[in-house]
TIDREN-839716 format. One record per residue (C-alpha): x, y, z; residue in three letters. Coordinates in Angstrom, 3 decimals. Example, Ala and Ser with C-alpha at 12.3 -4.5 7.8 and 13.67 -1.06 7.14 Angstrom:
<atoms>
+----------+----------+----------+-----+
|     east |    north |       up |   r |
+----------+----------+----------+-----+
|   12.300 |   -4.500 |    7.800 | ALA |
|   13.670 |   -1.060 |    7.140 | SER |
+----------+----------+----------+-----+
</atoms>
This chain:
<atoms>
+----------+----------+----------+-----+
|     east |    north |       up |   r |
+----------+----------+----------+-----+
|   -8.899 |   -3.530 |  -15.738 | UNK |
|   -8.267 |   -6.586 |  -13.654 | UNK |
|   -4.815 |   -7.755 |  -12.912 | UNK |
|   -2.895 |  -10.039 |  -10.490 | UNK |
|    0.709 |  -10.459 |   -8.842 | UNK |
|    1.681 |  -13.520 |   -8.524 | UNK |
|    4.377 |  -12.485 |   -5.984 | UNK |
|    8.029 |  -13.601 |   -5.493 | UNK |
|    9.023 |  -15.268 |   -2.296 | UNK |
|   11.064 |  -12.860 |   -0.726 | UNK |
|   14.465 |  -14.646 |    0.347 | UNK |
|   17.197 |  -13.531 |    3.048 | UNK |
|   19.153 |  -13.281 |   -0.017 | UNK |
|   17.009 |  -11.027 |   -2.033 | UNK |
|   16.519 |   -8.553 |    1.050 | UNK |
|   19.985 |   -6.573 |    0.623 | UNK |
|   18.610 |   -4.398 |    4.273 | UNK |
|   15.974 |   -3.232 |    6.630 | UNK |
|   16.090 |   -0.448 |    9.206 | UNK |
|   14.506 |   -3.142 |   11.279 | UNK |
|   17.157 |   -3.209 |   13.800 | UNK |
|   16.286 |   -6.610 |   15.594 | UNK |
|   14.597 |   -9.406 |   14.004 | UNK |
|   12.013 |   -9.216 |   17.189 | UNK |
|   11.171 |   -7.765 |   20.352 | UNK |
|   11.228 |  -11.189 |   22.078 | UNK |
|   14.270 |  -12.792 |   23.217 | UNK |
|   16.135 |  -15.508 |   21.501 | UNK |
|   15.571 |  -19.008 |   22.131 | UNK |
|   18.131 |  -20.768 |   24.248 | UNK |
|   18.312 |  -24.140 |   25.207 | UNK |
|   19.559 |  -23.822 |   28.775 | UNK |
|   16.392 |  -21.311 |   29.251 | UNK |
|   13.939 |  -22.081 |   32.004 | UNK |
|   11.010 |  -21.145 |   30.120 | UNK |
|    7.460 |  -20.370 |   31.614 | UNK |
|    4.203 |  -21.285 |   30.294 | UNK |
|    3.356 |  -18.605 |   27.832 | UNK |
|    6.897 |  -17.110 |   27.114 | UNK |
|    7.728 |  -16.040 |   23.918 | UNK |
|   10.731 |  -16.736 |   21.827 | UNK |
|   11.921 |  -15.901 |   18.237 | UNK |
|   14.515 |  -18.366 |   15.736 | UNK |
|   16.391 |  -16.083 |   13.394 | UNK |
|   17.186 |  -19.500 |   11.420 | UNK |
|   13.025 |  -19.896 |   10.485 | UNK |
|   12.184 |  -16.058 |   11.271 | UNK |
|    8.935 |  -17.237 |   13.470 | UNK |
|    8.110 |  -16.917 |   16.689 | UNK |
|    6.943 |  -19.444 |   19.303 | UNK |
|    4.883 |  -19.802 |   22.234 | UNK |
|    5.681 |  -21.999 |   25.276 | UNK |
|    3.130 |  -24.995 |   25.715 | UNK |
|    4.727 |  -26.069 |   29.000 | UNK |
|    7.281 |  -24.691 |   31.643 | UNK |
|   10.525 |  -25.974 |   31.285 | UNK |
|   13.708 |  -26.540 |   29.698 | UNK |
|   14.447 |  -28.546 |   26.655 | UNK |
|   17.503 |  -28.787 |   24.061 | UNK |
|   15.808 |  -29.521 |   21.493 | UNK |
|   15.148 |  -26.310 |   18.669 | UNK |
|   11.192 |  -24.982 |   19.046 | UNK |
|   10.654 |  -25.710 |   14.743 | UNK |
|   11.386 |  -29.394 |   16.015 | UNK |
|    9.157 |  -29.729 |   19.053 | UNK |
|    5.593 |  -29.583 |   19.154 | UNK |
|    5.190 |  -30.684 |   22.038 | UNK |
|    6.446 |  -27.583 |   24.102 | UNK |
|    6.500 |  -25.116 |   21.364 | UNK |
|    3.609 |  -23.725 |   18.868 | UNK |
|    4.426 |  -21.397 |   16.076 | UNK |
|    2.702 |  -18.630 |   16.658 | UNK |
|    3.416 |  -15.598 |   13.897 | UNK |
|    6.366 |  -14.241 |   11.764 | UNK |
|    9.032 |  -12.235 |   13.624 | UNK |
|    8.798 |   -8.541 |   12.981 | UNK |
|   11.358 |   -8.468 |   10.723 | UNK |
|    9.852 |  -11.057 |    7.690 | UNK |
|    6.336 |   -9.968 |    9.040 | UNK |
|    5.671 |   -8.231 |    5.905 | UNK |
|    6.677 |  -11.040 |    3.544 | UNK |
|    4.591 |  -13.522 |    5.147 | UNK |
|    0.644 |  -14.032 |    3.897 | UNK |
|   -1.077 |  -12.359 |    5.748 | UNK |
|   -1.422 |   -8.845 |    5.556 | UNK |
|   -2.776 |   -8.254 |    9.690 | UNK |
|    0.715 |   -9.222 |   10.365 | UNK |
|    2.911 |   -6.193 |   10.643 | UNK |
|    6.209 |   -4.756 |   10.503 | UNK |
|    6.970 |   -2.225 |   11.852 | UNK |
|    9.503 |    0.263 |   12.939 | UNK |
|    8.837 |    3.035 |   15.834 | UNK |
|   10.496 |    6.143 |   15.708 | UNK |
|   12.274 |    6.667 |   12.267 | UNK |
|   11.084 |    5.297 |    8.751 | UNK |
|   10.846 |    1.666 |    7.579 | UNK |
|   12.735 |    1.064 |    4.759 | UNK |
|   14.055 |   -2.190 |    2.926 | UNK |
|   16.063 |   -2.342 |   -0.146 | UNK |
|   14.640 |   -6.000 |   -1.656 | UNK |
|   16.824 |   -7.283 |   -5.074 | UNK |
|   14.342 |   -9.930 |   -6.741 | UNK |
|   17.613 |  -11.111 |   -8.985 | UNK |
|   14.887 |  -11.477 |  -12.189 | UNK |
|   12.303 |   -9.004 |  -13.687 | UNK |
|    9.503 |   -7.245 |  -11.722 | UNK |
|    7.720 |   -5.113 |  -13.107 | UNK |
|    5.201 |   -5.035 |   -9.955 | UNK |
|    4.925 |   -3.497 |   -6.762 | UNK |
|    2.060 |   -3.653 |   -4.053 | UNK |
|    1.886 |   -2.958 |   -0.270 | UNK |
|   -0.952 |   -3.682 |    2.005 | UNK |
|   -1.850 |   -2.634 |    5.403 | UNK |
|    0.215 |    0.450 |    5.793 | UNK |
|    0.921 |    2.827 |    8.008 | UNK |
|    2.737 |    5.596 |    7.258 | UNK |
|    2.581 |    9.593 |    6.332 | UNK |
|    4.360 |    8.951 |    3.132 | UNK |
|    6.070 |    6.064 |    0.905 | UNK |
|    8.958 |    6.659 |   -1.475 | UNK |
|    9.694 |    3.644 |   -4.145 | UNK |
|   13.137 |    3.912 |   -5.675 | UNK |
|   14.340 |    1.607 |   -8.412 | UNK |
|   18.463 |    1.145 |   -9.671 | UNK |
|   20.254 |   -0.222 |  -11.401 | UNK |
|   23.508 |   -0.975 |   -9.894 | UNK |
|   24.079 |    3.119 |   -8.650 | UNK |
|   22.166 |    4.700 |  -11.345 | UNK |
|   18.417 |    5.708 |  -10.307 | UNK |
|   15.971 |    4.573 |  -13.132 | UNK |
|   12.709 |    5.571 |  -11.355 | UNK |
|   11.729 |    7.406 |   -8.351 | UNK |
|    7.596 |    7.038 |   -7.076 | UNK |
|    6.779 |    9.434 |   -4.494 | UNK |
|    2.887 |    8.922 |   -2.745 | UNK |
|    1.430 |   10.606 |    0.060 | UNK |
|   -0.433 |    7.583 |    2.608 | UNK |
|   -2.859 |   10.363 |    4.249 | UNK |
|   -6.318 |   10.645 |    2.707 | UNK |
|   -9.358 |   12.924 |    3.020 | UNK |
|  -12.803 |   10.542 |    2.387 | UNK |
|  -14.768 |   13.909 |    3.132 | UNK |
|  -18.196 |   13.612 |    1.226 | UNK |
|  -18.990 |   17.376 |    1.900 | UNK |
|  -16.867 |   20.620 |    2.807 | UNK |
|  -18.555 |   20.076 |    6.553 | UNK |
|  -16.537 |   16.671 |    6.569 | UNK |
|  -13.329 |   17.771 |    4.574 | UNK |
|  -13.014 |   20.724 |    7.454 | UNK |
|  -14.018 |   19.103 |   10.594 | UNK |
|  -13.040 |   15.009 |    9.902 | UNK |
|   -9.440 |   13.886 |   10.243 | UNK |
|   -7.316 |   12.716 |    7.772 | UNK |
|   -7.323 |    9.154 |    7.169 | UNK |
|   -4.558 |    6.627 |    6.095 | UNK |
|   -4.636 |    4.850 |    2.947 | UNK |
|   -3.909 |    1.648 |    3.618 | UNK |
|   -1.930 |    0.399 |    0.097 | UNK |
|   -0.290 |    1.345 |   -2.540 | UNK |
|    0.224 |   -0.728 |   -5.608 | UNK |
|    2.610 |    0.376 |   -8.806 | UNK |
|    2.148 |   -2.025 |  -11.829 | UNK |
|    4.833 |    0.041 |  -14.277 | UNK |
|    8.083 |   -0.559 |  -12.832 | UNK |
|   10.968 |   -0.899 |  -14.898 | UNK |
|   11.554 |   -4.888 |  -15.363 | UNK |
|   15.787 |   -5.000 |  -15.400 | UNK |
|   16.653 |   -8.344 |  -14.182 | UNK |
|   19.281 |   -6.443 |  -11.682 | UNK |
|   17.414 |   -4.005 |   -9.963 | UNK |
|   17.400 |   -2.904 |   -6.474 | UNK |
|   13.632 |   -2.303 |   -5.060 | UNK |
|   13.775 |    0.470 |   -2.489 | UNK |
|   10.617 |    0.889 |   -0.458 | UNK |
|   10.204 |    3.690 |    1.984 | UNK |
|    7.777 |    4.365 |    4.599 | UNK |
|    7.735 |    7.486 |    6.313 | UNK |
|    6.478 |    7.430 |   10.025 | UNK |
|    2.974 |    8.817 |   11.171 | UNK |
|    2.914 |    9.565 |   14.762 | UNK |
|    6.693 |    7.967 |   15.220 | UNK |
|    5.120 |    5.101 |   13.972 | UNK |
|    6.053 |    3.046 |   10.265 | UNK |
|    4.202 |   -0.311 |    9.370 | UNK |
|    3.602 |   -2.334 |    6.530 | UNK |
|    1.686 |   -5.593 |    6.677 | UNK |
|    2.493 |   -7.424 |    3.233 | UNK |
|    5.366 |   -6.484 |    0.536 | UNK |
|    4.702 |   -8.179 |   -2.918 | UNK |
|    6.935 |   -7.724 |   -5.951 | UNK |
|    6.953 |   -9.807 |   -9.097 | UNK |
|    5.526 |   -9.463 |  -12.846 | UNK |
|    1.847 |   -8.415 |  -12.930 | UNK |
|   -0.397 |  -10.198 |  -15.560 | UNK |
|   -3.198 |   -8.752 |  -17.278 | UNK |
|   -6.349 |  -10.598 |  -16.557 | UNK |
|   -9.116 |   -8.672 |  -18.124 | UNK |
|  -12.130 |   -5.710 |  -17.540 | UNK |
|  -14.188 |   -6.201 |  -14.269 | UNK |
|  -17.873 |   -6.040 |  -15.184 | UNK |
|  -20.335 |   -3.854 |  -13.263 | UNK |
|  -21.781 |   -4.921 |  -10.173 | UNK |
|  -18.619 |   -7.117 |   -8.313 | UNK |
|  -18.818 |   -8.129 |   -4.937 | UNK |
|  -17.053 |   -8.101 |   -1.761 | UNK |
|  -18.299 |   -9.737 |    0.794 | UNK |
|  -16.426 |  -11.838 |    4.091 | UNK |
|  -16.142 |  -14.877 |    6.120 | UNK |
|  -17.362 |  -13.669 |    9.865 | UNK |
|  -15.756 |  -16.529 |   12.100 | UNK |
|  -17.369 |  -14.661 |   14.866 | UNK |
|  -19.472 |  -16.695 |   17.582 | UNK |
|  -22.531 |  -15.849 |   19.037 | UNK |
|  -24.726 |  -18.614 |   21.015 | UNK |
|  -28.346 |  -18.370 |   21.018 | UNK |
|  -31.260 |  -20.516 |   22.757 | UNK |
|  -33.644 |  -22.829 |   21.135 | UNK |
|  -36.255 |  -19.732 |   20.066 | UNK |
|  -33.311 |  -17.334 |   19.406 | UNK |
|  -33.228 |  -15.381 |   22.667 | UNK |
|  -29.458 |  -14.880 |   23.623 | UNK |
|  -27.851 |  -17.473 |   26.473 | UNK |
|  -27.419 |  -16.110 |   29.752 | UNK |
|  -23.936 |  -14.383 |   30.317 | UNK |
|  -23.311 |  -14.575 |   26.989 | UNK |
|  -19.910 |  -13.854 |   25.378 | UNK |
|  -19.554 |  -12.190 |   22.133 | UNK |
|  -16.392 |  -13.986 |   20.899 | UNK |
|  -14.960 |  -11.666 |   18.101 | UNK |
|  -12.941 |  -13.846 |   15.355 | UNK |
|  -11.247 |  -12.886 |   12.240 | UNK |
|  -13.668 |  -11.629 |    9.190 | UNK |
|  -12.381 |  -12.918 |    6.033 | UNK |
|  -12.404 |  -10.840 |    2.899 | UNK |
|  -13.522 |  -12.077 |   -0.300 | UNK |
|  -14.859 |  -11.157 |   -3.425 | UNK |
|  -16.901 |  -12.101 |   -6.414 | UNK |
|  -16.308 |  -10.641 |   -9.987 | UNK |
|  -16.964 |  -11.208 |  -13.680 | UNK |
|  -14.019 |  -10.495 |  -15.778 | UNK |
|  -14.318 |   -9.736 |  -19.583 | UNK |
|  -11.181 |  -11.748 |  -20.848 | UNK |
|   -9.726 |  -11.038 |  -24.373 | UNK |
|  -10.537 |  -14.704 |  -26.750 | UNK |
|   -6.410 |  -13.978 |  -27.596 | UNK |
|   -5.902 |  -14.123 |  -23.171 | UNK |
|   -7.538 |  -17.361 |  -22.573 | UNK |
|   -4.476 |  -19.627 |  -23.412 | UNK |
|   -2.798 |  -17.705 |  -20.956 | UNK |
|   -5.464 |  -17.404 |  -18.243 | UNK |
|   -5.857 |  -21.587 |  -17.895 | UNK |
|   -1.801 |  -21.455 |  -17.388 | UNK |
|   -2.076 |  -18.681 |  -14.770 | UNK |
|   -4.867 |  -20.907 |  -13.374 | UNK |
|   -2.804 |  -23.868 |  -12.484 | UNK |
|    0.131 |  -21.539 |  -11.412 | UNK |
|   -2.349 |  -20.459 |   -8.927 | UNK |
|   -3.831 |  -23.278 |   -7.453 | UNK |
|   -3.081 |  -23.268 |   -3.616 | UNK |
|   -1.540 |  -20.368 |   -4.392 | UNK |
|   -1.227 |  -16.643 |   -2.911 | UNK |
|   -1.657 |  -13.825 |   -5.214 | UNK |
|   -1.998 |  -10.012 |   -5.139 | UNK |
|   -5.533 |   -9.309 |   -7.129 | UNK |
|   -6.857 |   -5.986 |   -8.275 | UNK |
|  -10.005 |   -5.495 |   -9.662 | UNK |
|  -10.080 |   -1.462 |  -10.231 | UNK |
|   -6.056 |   -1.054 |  -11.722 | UNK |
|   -7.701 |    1.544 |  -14.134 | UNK |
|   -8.587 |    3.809 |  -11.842 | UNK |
|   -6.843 |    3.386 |   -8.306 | UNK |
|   -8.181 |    6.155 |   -6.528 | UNK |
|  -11.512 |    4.967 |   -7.193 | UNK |
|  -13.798 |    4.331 |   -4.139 | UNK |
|  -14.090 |    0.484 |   -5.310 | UNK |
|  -10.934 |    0.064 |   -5.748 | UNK |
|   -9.982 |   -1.047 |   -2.060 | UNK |
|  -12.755 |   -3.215 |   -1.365 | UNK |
|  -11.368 |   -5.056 |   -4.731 | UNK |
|   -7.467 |   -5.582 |   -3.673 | UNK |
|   -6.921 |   -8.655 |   -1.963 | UNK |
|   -4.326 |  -10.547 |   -0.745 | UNK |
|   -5.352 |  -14.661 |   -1.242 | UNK |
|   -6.535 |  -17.754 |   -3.318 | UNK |
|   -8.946 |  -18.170 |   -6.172 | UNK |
|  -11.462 |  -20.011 |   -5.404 | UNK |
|  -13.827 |  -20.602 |   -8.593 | UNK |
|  -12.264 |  -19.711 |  -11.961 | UNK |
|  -14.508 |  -20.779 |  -14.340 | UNK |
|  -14.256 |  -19.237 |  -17.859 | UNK |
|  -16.404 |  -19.774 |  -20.687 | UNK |
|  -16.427 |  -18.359 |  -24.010 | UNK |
|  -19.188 |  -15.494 |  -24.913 | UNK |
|  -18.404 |  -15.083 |  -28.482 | UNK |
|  -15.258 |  -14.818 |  -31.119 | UNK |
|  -14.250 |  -11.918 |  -29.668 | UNK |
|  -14.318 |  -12.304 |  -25.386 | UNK |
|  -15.045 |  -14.898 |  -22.751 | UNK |
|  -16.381 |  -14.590 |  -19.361 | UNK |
|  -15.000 |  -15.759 |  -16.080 | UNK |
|  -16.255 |  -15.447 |  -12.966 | UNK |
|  -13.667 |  -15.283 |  -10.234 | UNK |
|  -14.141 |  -16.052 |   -6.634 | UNK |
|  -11.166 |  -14.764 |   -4.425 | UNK |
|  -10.538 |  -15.343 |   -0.568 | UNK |
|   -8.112 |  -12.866 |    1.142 | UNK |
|   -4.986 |  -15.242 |    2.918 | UNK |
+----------+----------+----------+-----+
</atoms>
């Protein structure tokens, strides 16, 4: 069973706290700062952090000036509410939790990129516990005993809960136990999931590679020649079996989605399935054409491109 999260922007006001102590590692901008080419500063106000185009001092705020100041990633802090999931936060020594209050329903949980011995979802409603998850984030991918005794443990790098109690009130308590002194979690989404429909056999995932490599007119490499290593971009292709009754409501979640950012699961049925990874992504539809089969079902065929 396909379904996707069309996740809530997390506000300041909807995160009630963090054990993120600092809202980054680099210093605060300030306008009587000599900076240096290459320094680092963070604004609390847009929770980003910037990178110094030019040496010098300016008054003016770093969201305001290009022209000394590039954007550069989220601050730790909001790094797991932003996009992408590569961008982390993450807490060193003790566990990363944040209490998150959506202030409507949510029925949907999922975080990417983790890192972490253990995660703990809580759910109240005002001091009353209504549910408690508890999931271990260490794995054993052993395809023999020779493997499962000798290989280490690997960690699982999501966790996605699509049963949560919808109140309109709750408090969303996510908690990520260290591994090796170390808690991370690259993208927190929470909203209501939607139904899309079953995945047909033979999906694919596939990815962007923005890597460069330069070759000579009959192929040979270039002398010296640098491997430059860019970002691969997931993506996938599936077919989707969609109920004739879920149609109406697939064309509205298709214009909710254009341009949009979504949490999409191919394998929900069974999420310890081997596929079932290589089908979670983070991103945009790209094609979402659906056409009818018969009285019964239609078919779309869904094209989806991690953020």
């Amino acid at each position: 069973m396909m379904r996707v999260l069309p996740s809530l922007t997390v506000t300041p006001a909807m995160l009630l706290s963090t054990t993120v102590a600092v809202e980054d590692p680099s210093p605060v901008w300030a306008a009587a700062t000599a900076w240096l080419k290459d320094d680092l500063c963070h604004r609390v106000e847009t929770h980003l952090v910037y990178r110094r185009i030019t040496a010098g001092t300016t008054a003016t705020a770093p969201e305001l000036d290009a022209d000394n100041w590039k954007a550069i990633r989220p601050t730790n802090k909001w790094a797991m509410f932003d996009h992408l999931r590569s961008t982390q936060t993450t807490v060193s020594g003790g566990p990363l939790t944040v209490v998150v209050q959506p202030g409507q329903r949510a029925d949907s949980l999922g975080l990417l990129n983790l890192v972490g011995s253990r995660a703990l979802i809580q759910v109240h409603q005002g001091d009353t516990l209504i549910t408690e998850r508890e999931q271990s984030l260490i794995q054993h991918s052993a395809q023999n005993w020779y493997e499962y005794f000798t290989g280490d443990p690997e960690q699982r790098p999501s966790l996605v809960l699509w049963d949560l109690p919808p109140f309109r009130d709750a408090k969303i308590t996510v908690t990520i136990e260290p591994a090796s002194g170390v808690a991370s979690c690259g993208r927190l989404s929470v909203g209501m999931g939607v139904q899309v429909g079953e995945v047909e056999w033979e999906p694919e995932n596939d990815a962007l590679n923005f890597s460069r490599i330069e070759r000579e007119f009959d192929g040979t490499l270039t002398p010296d020649v640098t491997l430059i290593a860019r970002r691969s971009v997931p993506k996938a292709n599936l077919r989707v079996r969609i109920d004739a009754g879920n149609v109406p409501r697939m064309l509205k979640l298709r214009e909710q989605l254009n341009a949009v950012p979504a949490l999409w699961a191919g394998w929900t049925r069974y999420p310890n399935s081997p596929y079932a990874e290589a089908f979670l992504l983070y991103g945009i539809y790209r094609r979402f054409p659906i056409r009818p089969s018969n009285k019964l079902y239609a078919a779309a065929d869904l094209e989806i491109e991690e953020m």
